[in-house]
Steps between C-alpha positions, in 0.01 A plus 500: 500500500767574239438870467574521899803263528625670189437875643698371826785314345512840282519654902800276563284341765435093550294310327419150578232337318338175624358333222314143481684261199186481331523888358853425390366312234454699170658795663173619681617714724753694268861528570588559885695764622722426841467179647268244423408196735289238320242291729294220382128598635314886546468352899871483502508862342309644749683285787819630371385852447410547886847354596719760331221798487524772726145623405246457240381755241169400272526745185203492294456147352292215421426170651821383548599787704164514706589143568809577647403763714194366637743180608752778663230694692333159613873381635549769656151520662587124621830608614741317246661773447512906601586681248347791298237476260403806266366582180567783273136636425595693118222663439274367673529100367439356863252720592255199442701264676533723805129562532443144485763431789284755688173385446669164643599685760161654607340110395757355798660266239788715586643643806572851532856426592549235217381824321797676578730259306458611186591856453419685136650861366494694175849563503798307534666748763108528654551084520868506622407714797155324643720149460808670712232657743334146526478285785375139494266409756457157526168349602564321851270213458688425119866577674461187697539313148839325452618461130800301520487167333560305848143677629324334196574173617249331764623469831471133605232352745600312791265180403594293782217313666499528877308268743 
């Protein structure tokens, strides 16, 4: 994560790094560069990432960042969010990961247009033009899902006994 937000800041470009409190502690994640919003829990991380993201790029990476994009494609498969998901295959790291997504696919844990969510490249200009090209198809049965806070609360039953 620092080489990118370094090579962008270096781009005179934003960078915004979300980081939970815990990593702040005996400077784990290195000095930031841009802006730096500090969150108590990963959940609130990820929360706050898909608030002020306009799309989601995976670069090669290990649990943490499988994590994180497995709980973006799975929101936007339940319609929490629409945005874009990618990840930039360099030679060939995902290949694996991709091939297992498609075996899903062809095992019907996974929908064909869930599928379509996550797109991969090679290149980062390959990756830039599939996610402008890209558009989200929601699921119609999944789009009926409300997210708000007020749908998670149960409506009330009318109780009353009538004789």
């Amino acid at each position: 994560m620092g080489c990118v937000s370094t090579a962008v800041a270096q781009h005179e470009r934003q960078v915004l790094g979300i980081i939970p409190s815990a990593f702040t502690i005996n400077n784990l994640v290195g000095e930031t560069c841009g802006k730096e919003i500090k969150v108590a829990t990963m959940q609130e991380r990820l929360v706050m990432m898909m608030e002020l993201s306009d799309a989601f790029i995976a670069l090669p990476g290990g649990f943490g960042t499988l994590e994180e994009l497995f709980q973006m494609i799975s929101w936007a498969q339940l319609n929490i969010h629409n945005k874009l998901i990618g990840v930039l295959n360099i030679n060939g790291f995902f290949n694996g990961l991709l091939s297992f997504v498609d075996h899903a696919v062809k095992q019907e844990f996974i929908t064909p247009r869930a599928r379509k969510i996550l797109i991969s490249a090679t290149t980062a200009d390959e990756l830039v033009d599939k996610l402008q090209a890209f558009r989200f198809e929601s699921d119609p049965a999944l789009s009926k899902l409300k997210w708000s806070p007020s749908s998670s609360q149960k409506e009330k039953l009318d109780l009353t006994l009538r004789l």
